[in-house]
Every structure is written in structure tokens, then in C-alpha cells.
C-alpha positions in Angstrom: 46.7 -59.9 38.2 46.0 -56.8 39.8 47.6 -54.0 42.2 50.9 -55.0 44.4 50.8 -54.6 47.8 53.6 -55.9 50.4 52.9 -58.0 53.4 53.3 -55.0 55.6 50.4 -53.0 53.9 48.1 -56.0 53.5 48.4 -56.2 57.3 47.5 -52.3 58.2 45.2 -52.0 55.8 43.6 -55.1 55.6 40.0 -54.2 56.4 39.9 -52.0 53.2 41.9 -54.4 51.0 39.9 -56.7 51.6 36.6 -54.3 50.6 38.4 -54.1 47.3 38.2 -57.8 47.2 35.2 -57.9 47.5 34.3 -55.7 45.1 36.4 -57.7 42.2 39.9 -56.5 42.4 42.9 -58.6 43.0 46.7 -58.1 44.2 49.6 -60.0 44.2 51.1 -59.6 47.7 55.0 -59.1 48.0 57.3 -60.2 50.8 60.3 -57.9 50.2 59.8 -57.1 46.8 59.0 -60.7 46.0 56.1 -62.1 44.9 54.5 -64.9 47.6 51.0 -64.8 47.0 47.6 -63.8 45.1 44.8 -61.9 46.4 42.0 -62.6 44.5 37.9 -62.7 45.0 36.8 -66.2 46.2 34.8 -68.0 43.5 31.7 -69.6 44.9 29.7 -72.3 43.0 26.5 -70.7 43.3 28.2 -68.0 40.9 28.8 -70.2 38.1 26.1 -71.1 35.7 24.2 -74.1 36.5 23.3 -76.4 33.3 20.3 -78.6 32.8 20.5 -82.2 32.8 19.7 -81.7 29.2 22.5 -80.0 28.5 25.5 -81.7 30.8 24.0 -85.2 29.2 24.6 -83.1 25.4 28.0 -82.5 26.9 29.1 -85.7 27.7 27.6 -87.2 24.3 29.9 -85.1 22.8 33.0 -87.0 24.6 35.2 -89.1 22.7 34.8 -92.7 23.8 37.1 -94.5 26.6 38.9 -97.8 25.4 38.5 -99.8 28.8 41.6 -101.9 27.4 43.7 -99.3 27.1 42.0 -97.3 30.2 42.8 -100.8 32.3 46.4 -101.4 31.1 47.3 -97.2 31.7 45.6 -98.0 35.0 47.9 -101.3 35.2 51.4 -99.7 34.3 50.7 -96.9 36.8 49.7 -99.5 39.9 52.7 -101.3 39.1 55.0 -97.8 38.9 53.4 -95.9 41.5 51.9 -98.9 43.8 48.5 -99.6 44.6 46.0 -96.2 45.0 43.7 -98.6 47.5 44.7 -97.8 51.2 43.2 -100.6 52.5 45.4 -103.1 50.7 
């Protein structure tokens, strides 16, 4: 992570902070002394490499394959541990 800044300095200097965020850097903002958050650049989608269809299908080929038994009796254990993930029911 980058820079520490307290609370206090992230709120008078906030315009410019955030300028250096924009620019790439990122803090970890203290609350006396202690650590409470990150600061970082927001990561858009449109940032990230898009693939082909081409190349996500070569991706998933690549997958190991699911047991549906085992997939459904995981699925089953958890239901009856955790209850039913259907809200409706």
C-alpha cells in the first residue's frame, strides 16, 4: 500500500489527495495512529482486458470437470446445515 495519511489530513486536503488518486497512488488512512481504511484508485471494467469468445471458451475447456454427484450431495449437506438458499420457500 502506499502513503499514510490520518483522517484529519484526508479531510483538509481531500481535493488534492484525491488528484493523487487519480493519478495511481494509494494510502492507508489512519484514525489515531490506526489503520481503518485503504485509499486506493477505483478499478473500472472497461480497464481490464476484454477476451474473445475464442479465448474465454479455451479458458473454460481448460476446467477440470464438475461431478454433478458430488456437486448435488455438497449442495445437499450445506441446505441441510445452513437451510435452504431459496427465499421463497
Amino acid at each position: 500500500m502506499g502513503d499514510t495519511i490520518g483522517q484529519r489530513e484526508l479531510r483538509n486536503d481531500s481535493g488534492a489527495i484525491m488528484r493523487r488518486v487519480e493519478q495511481g497512488e494509494s494510502f492507508v488512512v489512519t484514525r489515531n495512529g490506526r489503520p481503518v481504511a485503504d485509499l486506493v484508485p477505483h478499478a473500472r471494467p472497461h480497464d481490464e482486458p476484454r477476451r474473445t469468445l475464442g479465448e474465454l471458451q479455451h479458458l473454460f475447456r481448460e476446467l477440470p470437470p464438475v461431478d454433478a454427484a458430488r456437486w448435488r450431495a455438497e449442495r445437499t449437506e450445506a441446505d441441510e446445515l445452513l437451510g435452504d438458499d431459496d427465499p421463497i420457500t
